[in-house]
N, C-alpha and C positions, 0 to 999 in steps of 0.2 A: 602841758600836754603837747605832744607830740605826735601828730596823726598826717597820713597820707604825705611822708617826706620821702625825697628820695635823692642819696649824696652819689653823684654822677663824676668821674673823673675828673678827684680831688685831693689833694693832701689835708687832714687835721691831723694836728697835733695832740690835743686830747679833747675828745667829744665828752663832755659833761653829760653825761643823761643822769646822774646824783638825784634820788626822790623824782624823778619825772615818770611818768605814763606814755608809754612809748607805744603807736600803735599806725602799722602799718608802715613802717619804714625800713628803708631797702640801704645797700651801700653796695655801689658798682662801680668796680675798677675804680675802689678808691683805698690810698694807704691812710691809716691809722695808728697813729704813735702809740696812742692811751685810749682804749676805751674804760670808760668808768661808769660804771653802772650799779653804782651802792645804794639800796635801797629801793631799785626802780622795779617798777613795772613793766614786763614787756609783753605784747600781743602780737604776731606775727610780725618780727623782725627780722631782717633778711640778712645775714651778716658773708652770707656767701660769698659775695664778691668784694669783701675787704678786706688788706695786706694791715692784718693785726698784728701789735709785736709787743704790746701788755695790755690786759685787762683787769679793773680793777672794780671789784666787787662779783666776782664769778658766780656766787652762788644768786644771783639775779640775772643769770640767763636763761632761765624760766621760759620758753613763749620765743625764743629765735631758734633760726633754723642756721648752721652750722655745717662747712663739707669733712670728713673725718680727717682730711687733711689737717685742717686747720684746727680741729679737736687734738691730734697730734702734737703739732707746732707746740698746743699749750697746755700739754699734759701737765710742766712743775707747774704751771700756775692753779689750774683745778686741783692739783693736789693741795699744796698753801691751801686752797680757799677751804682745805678738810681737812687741815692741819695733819697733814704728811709729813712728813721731810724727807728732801730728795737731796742727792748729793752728786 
């Protein structure tokens, strides 16, 4: 579990949250390669302030909060995860 974190101007490469419980964690001014979140729980996660460029396990974004920018950025991806296909 994962409670009360908060990633502060940072690079990761792929944050694992895979099967975790994520609750109350923030990402500020920070880039992220991979997020991956298959399986996980989330409860107020703040993904606002992170420069995302894949996410992995989308339909476990349940419980974070999101700018529609960044909803944008990753429309093929939300599609994939409802098996769309986009071209």
């Amino acid at each position: 579990m994962c409670r009360d974190l908060v990633f502060r101007d940072c690079t990761i490469g792929e944050f694992d949250g895979n099967d975790a419980r994520l609750s109350r964690v923030a990402f500020i001014d920070t880039d992220v390669a991979v997020l991956s979140l298959r399986h996980a729980v989330c409860a107020d996660v703040d993904l606002r302030g992170a420069r995302l460029h894949e996410i992995r396990g989308g339909d476990s974004l349940k419980g974070t909060t999101m700018t529609i920018e960044q909803i944008a950025d990753l429309a093929a991806v939300f599609a994939r995860s409802l098996g769309i296909r986009t071209d």
